[in-house]
PyMOL CGO cylinders between C-alpha atoms (Angstrom):
from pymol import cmd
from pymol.cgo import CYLINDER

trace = [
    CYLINDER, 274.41, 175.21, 95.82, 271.64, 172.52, 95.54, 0.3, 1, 1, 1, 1, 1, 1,
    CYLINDER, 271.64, 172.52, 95.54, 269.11, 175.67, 96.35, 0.3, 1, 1, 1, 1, 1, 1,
    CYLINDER, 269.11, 175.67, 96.35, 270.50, 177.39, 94.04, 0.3, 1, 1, 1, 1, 1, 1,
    CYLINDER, 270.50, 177.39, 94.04, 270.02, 174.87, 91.54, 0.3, 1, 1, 1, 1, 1, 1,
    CYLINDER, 270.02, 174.87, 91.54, 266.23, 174.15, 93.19, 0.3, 1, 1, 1, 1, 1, 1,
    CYLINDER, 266.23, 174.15, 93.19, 265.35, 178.13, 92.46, 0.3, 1, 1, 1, 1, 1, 1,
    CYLINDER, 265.35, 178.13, 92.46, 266.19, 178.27, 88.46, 0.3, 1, 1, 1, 1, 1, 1,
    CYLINDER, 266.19, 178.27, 88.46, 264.60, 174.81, 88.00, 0.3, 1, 1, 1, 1, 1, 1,
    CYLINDER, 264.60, 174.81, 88.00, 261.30, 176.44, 89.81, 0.3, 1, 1, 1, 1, 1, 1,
    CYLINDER, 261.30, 176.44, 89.81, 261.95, 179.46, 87.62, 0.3, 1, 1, 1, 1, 1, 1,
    CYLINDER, 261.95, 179.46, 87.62, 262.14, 178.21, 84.54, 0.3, 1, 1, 1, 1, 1, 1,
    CYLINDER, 262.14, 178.21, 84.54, 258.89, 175.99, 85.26, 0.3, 1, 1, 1, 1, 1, 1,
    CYLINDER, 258.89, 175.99, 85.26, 257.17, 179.31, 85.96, 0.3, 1, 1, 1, 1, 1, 1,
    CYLINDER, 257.17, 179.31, 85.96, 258.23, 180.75, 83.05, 0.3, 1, 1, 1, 1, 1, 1,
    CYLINDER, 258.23, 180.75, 83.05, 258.06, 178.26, 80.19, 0.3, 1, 1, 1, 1, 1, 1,
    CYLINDER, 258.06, 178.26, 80.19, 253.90, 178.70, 80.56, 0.3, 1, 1, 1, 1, 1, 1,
    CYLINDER, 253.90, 178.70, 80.56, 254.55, 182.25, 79.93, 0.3, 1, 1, 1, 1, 1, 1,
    CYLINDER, 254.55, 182.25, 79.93, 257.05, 181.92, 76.94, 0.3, 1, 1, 1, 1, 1, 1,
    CYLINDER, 257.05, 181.92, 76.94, 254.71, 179.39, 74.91, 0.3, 1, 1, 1, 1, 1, 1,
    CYLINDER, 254.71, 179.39, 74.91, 252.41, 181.42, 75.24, 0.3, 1, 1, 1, 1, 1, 1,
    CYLINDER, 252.41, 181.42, 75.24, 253.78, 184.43, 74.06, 0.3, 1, 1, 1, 1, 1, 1,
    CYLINDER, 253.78, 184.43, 74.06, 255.67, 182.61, 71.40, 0.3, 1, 1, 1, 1, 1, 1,
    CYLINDER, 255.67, 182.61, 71.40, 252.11, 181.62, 70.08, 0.3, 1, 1, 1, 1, 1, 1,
    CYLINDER, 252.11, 181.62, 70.08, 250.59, 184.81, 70.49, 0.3, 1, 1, 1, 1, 1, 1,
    CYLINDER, 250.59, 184.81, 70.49, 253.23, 186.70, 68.55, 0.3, 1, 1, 1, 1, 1, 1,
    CYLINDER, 253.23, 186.70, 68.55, 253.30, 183.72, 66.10, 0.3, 1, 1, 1, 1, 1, 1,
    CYLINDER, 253.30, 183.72, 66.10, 250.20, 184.80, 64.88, 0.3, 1, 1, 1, 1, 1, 1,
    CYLINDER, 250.20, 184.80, 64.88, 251.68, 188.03, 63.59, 0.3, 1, 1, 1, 1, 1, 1,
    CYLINDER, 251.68, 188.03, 63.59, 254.03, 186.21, 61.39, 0.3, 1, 1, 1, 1, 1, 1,
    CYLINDER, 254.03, 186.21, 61.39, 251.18, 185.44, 58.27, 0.3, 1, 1, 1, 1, 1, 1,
    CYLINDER, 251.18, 185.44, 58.27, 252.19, 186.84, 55.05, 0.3, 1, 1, 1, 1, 1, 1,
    CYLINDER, 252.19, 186.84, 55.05, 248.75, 188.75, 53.73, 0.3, 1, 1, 1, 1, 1, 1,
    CYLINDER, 248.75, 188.75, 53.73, 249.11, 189.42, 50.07, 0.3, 1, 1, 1, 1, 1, 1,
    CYLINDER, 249.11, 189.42, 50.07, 250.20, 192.77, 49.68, 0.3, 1, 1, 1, 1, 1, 1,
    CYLINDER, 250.20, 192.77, 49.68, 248.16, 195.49, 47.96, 0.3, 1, 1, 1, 1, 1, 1,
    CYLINDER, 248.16, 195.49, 47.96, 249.17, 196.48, 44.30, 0.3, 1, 1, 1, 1, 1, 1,
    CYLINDER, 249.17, 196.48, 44.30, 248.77, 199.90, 42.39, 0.3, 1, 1, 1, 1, 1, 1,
    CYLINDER, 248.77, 199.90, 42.39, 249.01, 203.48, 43.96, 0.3, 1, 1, 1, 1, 1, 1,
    CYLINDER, 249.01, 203.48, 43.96, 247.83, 204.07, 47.61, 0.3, 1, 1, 1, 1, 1, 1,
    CYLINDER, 247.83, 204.07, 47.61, 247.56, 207.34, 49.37, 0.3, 1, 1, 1, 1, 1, 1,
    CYLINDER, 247.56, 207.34, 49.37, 246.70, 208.93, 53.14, 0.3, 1, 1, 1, 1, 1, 1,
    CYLINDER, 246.70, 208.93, 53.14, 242.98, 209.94, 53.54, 0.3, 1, 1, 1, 1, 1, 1,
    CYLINDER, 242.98, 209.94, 53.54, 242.29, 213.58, 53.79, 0.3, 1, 1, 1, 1, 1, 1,
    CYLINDER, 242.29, 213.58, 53.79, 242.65, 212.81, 57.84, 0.3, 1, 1, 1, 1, 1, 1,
    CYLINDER, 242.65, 212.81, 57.84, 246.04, 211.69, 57.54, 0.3, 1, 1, 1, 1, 1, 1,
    CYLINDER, 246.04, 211.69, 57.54, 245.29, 208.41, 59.34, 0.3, 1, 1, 1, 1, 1, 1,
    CYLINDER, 245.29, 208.41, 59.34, 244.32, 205.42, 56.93, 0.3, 1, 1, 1, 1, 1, 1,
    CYLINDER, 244.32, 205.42, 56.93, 245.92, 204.49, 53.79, 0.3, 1, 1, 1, 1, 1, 1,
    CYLINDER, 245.92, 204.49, 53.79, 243.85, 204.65, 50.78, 0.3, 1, 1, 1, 1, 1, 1,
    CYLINDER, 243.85, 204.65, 50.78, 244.36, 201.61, 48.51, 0.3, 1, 1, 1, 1, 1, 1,
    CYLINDER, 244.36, 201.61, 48.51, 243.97, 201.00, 44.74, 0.3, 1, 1, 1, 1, 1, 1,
    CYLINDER, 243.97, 201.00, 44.74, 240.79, 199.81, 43.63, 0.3, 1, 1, 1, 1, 1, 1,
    CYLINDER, 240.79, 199.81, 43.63, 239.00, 197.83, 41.06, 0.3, 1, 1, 1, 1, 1, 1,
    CYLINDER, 239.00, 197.83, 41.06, 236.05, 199.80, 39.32, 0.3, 1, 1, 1, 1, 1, 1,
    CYLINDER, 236.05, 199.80, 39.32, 232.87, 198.77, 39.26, 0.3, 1, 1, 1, 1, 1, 1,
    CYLINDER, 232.87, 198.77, 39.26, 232.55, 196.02, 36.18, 0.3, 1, 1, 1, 1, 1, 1,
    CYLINDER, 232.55, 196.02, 36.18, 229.27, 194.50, 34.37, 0.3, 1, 1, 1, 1, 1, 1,
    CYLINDER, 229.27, 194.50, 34.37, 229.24, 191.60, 32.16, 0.3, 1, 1, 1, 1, 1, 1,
    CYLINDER, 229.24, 191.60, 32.16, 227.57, 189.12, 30.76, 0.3, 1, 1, 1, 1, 1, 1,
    CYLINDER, 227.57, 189.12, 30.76, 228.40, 185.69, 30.89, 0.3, 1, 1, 1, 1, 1, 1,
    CYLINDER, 228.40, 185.69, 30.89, 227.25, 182.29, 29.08, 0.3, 1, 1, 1, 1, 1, 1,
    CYLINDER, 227.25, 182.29, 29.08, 223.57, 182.19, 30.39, 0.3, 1, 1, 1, 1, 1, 1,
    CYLINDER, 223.57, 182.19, 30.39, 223.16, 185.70, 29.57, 0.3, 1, 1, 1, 1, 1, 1,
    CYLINDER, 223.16, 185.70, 29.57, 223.58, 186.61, 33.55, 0.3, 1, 1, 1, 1, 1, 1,
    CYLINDER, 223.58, 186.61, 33.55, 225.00, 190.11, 34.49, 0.3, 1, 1, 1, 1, 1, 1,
    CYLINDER, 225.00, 190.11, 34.49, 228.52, 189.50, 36.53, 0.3, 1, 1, 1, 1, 1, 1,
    CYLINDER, 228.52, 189.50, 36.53, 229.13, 192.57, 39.01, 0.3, 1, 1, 1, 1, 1, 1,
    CYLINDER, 229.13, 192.57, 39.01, 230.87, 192.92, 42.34, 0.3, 1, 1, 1, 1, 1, 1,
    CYLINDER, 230.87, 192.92, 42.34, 227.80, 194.25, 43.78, 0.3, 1, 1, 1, 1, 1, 1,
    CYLINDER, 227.80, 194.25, 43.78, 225.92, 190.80, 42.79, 0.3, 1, 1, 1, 1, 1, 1,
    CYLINDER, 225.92, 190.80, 42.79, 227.98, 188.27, 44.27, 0.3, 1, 1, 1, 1, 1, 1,
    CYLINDER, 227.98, 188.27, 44.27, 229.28, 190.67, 47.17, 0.3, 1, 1, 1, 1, 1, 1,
    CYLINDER, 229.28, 190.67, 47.17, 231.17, 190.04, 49.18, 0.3, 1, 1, 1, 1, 1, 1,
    CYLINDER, 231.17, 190.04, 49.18, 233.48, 187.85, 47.59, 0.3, 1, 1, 1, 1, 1, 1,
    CYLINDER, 233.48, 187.85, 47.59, 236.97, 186.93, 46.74, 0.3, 1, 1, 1, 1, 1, 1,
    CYLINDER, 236.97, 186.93, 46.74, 237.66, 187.13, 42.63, 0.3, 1, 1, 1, 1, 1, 1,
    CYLINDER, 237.66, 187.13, 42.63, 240.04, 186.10, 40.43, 0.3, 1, 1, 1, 1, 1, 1,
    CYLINDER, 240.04, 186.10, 40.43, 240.26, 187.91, 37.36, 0.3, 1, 1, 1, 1, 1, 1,
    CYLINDER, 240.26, 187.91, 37.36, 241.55, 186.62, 33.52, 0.3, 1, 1, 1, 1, 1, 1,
    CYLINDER, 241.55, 186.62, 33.52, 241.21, 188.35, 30.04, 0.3, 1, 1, 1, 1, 1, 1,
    CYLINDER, 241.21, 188.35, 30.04, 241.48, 186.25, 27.01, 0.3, 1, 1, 1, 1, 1, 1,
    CYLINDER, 241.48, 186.25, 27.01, 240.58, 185.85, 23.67, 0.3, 1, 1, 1, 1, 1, 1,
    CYLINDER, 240.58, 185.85, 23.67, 239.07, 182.68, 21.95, 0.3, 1, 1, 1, 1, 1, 1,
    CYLINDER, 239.07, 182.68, 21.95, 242.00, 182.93, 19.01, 0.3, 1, 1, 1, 1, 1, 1,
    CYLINDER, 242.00, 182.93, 19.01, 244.86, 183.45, 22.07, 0.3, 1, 1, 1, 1, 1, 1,
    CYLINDER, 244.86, 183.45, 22.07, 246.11, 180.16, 22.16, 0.3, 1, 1, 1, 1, 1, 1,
    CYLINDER, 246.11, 180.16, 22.16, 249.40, 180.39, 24.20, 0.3, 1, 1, 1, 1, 1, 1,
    CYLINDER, 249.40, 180.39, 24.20, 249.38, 181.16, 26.74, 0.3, 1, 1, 1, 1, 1, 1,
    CYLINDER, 249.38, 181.16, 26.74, 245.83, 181.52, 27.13, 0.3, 1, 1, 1, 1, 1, 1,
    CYLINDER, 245.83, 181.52, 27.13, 245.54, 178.03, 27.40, 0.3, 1, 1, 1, 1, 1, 1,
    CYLINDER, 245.54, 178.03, 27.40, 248.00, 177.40, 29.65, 0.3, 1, 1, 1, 1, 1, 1,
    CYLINDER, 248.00, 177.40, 29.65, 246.43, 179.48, 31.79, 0.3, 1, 1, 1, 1, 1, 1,
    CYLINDER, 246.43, 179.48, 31.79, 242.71, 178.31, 31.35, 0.3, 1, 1, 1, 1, 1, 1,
    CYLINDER, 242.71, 178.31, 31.35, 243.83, 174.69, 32.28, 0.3, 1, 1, 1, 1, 1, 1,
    CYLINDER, 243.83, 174.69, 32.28, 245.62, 175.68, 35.50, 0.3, 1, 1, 1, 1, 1, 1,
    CYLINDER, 245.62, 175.68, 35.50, 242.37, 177.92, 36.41, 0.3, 1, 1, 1, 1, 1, 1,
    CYLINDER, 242.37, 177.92, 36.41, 240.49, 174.68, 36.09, 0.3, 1, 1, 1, 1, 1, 1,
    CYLINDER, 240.49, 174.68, 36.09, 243.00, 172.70, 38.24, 0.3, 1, 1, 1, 1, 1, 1,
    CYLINDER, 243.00, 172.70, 38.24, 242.87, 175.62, 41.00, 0.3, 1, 1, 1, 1, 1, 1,
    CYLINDER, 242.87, 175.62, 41.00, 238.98, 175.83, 41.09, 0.3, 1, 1, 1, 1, 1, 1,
    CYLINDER, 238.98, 175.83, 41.09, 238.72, 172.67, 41.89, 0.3, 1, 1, 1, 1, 1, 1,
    CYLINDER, 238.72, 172.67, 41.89, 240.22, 173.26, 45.60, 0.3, 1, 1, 1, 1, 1, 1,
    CYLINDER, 240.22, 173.26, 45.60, 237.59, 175.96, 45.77, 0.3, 1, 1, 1, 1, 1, 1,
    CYLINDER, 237.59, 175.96, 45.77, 234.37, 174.50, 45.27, 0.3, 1, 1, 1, 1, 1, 1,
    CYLINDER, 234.37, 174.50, 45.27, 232.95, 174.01, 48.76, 0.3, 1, 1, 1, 1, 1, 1,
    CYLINDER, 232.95, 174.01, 48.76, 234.03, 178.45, 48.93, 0.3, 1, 1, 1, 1, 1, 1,
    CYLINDER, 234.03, 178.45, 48.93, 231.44, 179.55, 46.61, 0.3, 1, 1, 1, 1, 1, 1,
    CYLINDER, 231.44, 179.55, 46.61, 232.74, 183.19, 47.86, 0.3, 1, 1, 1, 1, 1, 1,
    CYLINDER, 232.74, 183.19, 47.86, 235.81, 182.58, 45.41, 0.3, 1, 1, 1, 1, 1, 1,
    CYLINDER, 235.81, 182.58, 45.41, 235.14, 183.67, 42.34, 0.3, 1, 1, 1, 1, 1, 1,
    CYLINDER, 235.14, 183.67, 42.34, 236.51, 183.83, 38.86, 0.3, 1, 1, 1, 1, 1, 1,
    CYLINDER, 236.51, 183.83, 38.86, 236.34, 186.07, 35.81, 0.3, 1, 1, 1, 1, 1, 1,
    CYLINDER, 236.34, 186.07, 35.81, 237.38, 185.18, 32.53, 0.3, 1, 1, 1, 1, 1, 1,
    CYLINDER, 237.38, 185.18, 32.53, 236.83, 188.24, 30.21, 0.3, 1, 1, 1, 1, 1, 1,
    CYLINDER, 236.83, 188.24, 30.21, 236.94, 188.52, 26.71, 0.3, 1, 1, 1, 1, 1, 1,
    CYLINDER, 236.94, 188.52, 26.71, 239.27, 190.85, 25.38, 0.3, 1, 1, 1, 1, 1, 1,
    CYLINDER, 239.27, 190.85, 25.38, 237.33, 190.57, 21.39, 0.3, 1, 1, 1, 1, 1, 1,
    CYLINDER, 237.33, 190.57, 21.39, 233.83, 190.67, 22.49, 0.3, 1, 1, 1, 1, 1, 1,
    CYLINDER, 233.83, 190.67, 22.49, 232.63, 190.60, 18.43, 0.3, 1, 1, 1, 1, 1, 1,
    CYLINDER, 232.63, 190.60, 18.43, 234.40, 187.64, 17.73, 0.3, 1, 1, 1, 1, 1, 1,
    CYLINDER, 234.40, 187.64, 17.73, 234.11, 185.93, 20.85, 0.3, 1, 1, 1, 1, 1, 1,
    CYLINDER, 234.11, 185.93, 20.85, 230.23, 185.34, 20.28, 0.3, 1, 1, 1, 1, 1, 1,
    CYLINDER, 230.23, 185.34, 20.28, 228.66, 182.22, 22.67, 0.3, 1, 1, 1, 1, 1, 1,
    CYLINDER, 228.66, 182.22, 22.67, 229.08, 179.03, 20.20, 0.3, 1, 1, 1, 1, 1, 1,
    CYLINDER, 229.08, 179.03, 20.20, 233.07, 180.17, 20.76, 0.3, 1, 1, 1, 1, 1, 1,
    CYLINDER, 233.07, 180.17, 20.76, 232.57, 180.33, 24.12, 0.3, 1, 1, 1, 1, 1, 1,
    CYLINDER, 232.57, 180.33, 24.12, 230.80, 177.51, 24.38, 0.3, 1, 1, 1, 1, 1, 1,
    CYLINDER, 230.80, 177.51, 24.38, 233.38, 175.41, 22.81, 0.3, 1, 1, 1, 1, 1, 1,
    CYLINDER, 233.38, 175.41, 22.81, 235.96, 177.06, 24.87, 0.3, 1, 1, 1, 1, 1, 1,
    CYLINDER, 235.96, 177.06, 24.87, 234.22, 175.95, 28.15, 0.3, 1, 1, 1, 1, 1, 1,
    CYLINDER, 234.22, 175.95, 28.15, 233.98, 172.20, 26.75, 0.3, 1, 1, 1, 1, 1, 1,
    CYLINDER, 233.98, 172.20, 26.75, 237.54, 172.38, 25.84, 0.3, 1, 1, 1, 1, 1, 1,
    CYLINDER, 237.54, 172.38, 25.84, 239.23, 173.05, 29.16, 0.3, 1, 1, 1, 1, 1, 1,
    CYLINDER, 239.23, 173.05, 29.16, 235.63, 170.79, 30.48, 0.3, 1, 1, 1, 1, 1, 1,
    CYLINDER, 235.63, 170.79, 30.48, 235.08, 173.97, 32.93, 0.3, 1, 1, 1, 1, 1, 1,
    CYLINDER, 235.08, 173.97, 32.93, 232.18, 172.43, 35.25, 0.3, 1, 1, 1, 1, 1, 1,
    CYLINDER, 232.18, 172.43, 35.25, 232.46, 174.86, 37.99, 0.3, 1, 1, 1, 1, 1, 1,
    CYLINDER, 232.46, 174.86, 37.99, 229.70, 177.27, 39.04, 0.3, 1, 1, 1, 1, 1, 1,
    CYLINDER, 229.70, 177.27, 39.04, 232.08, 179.49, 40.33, 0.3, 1, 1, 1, 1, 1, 1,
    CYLINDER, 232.08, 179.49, 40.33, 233.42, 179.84, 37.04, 0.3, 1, 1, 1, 1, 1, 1,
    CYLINDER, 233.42, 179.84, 37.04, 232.05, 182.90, 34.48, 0.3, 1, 1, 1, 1, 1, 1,
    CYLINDER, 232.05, 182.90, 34.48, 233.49, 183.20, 30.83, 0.3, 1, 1, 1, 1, 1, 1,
    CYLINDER, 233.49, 183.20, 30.83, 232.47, 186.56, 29.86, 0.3, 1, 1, 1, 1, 1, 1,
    CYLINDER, 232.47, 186.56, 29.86, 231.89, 189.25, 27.20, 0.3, 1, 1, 1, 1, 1, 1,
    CYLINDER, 231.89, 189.25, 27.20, 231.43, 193.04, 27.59, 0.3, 1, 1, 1, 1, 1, 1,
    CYLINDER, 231.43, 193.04, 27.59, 231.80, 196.15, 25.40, 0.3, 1, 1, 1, 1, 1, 1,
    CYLINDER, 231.80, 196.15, 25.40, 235.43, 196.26, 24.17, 0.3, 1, 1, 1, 1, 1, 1,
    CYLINDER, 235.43, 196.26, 24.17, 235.90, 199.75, 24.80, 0.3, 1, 1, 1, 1, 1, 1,
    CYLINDER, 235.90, 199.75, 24.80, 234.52, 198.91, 28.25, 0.3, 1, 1, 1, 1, 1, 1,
    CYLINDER, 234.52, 198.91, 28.25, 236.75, 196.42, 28.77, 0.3, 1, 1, 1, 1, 1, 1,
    CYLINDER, 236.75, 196.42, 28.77, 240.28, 198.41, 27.70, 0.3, 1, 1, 1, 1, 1, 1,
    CYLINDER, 240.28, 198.41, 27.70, 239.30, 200.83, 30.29, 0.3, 1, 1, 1, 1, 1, 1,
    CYLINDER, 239.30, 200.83, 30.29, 238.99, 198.02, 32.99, 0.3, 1, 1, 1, 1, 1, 1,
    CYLINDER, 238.99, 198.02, 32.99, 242.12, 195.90, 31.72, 0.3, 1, 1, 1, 1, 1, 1,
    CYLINDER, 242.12, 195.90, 31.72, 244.22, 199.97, 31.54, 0.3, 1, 1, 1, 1, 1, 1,
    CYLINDER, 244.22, 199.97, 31.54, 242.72, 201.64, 35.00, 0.3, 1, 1, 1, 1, 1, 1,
    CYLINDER, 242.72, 201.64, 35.00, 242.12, 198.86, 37.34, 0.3, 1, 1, 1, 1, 1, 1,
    CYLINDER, 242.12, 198.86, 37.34, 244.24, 196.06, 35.98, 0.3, 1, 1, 1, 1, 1, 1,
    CYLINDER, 244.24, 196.06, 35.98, 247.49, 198.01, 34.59, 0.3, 1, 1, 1, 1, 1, 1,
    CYLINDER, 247.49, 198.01, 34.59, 247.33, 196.20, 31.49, 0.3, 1, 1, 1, 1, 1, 1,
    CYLINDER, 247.33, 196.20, 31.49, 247.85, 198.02, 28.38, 0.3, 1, 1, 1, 1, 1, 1,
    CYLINDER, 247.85, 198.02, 28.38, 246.00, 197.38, 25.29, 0.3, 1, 1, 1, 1, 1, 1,
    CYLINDER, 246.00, 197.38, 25.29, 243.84, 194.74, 24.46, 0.3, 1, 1, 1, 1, 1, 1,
    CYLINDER, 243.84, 194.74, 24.46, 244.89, 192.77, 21.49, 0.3, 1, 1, 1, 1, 1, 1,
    CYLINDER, 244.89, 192.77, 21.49, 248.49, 192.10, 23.38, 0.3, 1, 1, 1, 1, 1, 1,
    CYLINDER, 248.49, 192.10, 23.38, 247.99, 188.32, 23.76, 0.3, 1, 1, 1, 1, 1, 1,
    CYLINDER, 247.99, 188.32, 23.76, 251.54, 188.38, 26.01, 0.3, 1, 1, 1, 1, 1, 1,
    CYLINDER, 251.54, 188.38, 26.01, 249.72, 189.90, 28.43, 0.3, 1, 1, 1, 1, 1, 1,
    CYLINDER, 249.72, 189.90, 28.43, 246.50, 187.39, 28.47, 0.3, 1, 1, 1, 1, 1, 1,
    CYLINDER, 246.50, 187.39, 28.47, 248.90, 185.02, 30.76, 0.3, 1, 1, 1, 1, 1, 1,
    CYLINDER, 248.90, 185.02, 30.76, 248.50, 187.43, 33.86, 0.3, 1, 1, 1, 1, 1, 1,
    CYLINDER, 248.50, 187.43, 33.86, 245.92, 186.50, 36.55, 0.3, 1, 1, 1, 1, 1, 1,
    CYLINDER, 245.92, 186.50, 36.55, 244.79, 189.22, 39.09, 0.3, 1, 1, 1, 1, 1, 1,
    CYLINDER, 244.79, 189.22, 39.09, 243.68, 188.47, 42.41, 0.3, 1, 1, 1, 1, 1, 1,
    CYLINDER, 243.68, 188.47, 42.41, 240.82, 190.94, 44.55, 0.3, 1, 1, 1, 1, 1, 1,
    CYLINDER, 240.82, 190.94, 44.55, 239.56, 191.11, 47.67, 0.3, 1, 1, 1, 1, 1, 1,
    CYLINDER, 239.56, 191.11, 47.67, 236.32, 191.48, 49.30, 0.3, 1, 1, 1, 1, 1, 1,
    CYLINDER, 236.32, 191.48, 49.30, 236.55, 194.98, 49.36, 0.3, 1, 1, 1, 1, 1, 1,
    CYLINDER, 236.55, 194.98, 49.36, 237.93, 195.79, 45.26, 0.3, 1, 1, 1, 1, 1, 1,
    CYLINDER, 237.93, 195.79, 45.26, 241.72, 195.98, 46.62, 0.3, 1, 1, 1, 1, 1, 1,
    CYLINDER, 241.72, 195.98, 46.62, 244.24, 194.39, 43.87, 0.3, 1, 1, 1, 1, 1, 1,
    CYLINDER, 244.24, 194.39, 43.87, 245.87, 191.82, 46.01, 0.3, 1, 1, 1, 1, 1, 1,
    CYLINDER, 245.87, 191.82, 46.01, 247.66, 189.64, 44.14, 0.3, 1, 1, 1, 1, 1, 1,
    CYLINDER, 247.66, 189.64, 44.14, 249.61, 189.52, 40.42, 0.3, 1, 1, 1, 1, 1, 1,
    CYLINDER, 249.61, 189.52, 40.42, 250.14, 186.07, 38.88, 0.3, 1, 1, 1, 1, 1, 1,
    CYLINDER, 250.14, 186.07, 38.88, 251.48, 184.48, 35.78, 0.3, 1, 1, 1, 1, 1, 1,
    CYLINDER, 251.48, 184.48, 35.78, 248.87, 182.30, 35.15, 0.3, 1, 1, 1, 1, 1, 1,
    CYLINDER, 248.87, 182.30, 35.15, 251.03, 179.74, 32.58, 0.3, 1, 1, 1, 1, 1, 1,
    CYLINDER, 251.03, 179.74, 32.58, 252.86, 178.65, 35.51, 0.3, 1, 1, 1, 1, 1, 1,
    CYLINDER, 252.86, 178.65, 35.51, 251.75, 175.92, 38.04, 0.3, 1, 1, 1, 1, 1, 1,
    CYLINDER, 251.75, 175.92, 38.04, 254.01, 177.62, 40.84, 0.3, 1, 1, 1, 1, 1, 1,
    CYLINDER, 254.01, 177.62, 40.84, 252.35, 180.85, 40.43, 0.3, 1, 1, 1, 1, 1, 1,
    CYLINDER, 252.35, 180.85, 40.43, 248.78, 179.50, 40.94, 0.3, 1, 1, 1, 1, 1, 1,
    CYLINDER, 248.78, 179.50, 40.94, 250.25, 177.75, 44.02, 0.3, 1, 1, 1, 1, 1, 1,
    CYLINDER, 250.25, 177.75, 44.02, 250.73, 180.93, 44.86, 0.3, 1, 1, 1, 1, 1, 1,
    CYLINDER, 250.73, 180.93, 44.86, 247.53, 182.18, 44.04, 0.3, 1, 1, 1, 1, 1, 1,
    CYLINDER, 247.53, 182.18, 44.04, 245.71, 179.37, 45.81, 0.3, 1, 1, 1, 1, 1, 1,
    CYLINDER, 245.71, 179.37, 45.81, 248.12, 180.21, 49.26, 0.3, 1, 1, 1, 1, 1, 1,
    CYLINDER, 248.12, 180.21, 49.26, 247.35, 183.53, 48.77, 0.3, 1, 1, 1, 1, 1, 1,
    CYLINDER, 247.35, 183.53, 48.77, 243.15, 182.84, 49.08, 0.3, 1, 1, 1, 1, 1, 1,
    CYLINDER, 243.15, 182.84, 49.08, 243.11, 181.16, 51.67, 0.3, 1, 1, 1, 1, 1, 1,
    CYLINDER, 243.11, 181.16, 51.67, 245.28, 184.04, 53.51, 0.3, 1, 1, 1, 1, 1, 1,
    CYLINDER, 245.28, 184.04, 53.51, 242.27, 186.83, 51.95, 0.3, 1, 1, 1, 1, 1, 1,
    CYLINDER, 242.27, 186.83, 51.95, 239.57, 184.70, 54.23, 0.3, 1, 1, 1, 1, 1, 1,
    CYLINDER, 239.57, 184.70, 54.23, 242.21, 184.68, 56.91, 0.3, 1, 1, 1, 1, 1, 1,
    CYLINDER, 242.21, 184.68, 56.91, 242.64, 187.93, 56.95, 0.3, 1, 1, 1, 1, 1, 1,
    CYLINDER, 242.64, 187.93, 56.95, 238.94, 188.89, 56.84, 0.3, 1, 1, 1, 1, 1, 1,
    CYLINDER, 238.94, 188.89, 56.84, 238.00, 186.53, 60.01, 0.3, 1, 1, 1, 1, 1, 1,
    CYLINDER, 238.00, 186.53, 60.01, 241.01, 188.58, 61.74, 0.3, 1, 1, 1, 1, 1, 1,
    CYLINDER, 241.01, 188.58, 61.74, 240.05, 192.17, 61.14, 0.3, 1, 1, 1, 1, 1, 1,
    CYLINDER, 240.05, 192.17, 61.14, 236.11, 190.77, 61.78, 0.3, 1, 1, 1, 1, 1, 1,
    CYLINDER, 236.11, 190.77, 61.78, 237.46, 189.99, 64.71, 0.3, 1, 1, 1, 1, 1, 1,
    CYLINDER, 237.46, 189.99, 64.71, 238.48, 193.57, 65.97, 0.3, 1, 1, 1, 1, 1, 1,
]
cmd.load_cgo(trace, "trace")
């Protein structure tokens, strides 16, 4: 009996080894990566999925710069539209933007976009007093202007957003990875959603340094 006893204390010292470390190894698998929004289809192979993505975008922002994804590539962006005469929720949203960037500033691969959505009446002195409003400090940070036409197709194709003088939709907040995927759908007027989006981030480089990885 005592042997008996002797043997599954030996065994389950040779085994416990084994199970942390599979219980770590599979633990990795657990993550939540944001998932990918809009339609997706098989490649003509039949082997990969084909994922939404963002078209390519140019604007302009304060200091006259051009924004693009091939510019500041790669990166992680976080994309707004607003209006300088959208006050709610616009401003809910800008002043939660502010409060997320903040956690951000030593990634200067996370980026955000704030685009207008009325380019002709959103000239610089507006957006000028916009930025000192909210006190947006951060580099990272671009309050832009493009082409309204240009920017209806953007907010319609890539975005989902329909229509560009619908202020209830200026509280959504759109999150894209390195590669144009939409990753990540937000109501930006609510301090549990950017949470959310900050959580989310952080998983997008996680993600990246696991498929660079492979």
């Amino acid at each position: 009996m005592k042997g008996s006893k002797a043997t599954v204390i030996l065994l389950i010292i040779f085994l416990l080894p084994l199970f942390f470390y599979l219980l770590v190894k599979e633990g990795t698998h657990r993550y939540r990566f944001p998932e990918y929004y809009g339609p997706k289809h098989l490649n003509t192979a039949g082997t990969d999925t084909v994922y939404h993505t963002i078209a390519d975008f140019s604007a302009t922002d304060l200091n006259k710069n051009e924004v693009t994804f091939e510019k500041y590539n790669p990166s992680y962006w976080v994309f707004q539209f607003f209006n300088t005469g959208c006050k709610e929720p616009c401003t809910d949203v800008f002043y939660n933007l502010n409060s997320l960037i903040q956690d951000f500033s030593e990634a200067p691969k996370v980026k955000f976009v704030s685009i207008s959505t009325h380019p002709l009446l959103d000239i610089a002195d507006s957006l000028t007093a916009l930025k000192n409003k909210i006190r947006i400090t951060s580099p990272q940070w671009y309050l832009c202007t493009e082409d309204s036409m240009t920017t209806d197709k953007l907010m319609r194709e890539s975005f989902f957003l329909h229509g560009n003088l619908n202020d209830a939709a200026l509280n959504s907040v759109f999150l894209v990875d390195s590669y144009r995927h939409l990753r990540g759908i937000y109501d930006g007027a609510d301090p549990m959603e950017m949470r959310r989006l900050k959580d989310d981030i952080k998983m997008l480089s996680y993600e990246t340094k696991q498929k660079e990885k492979k």
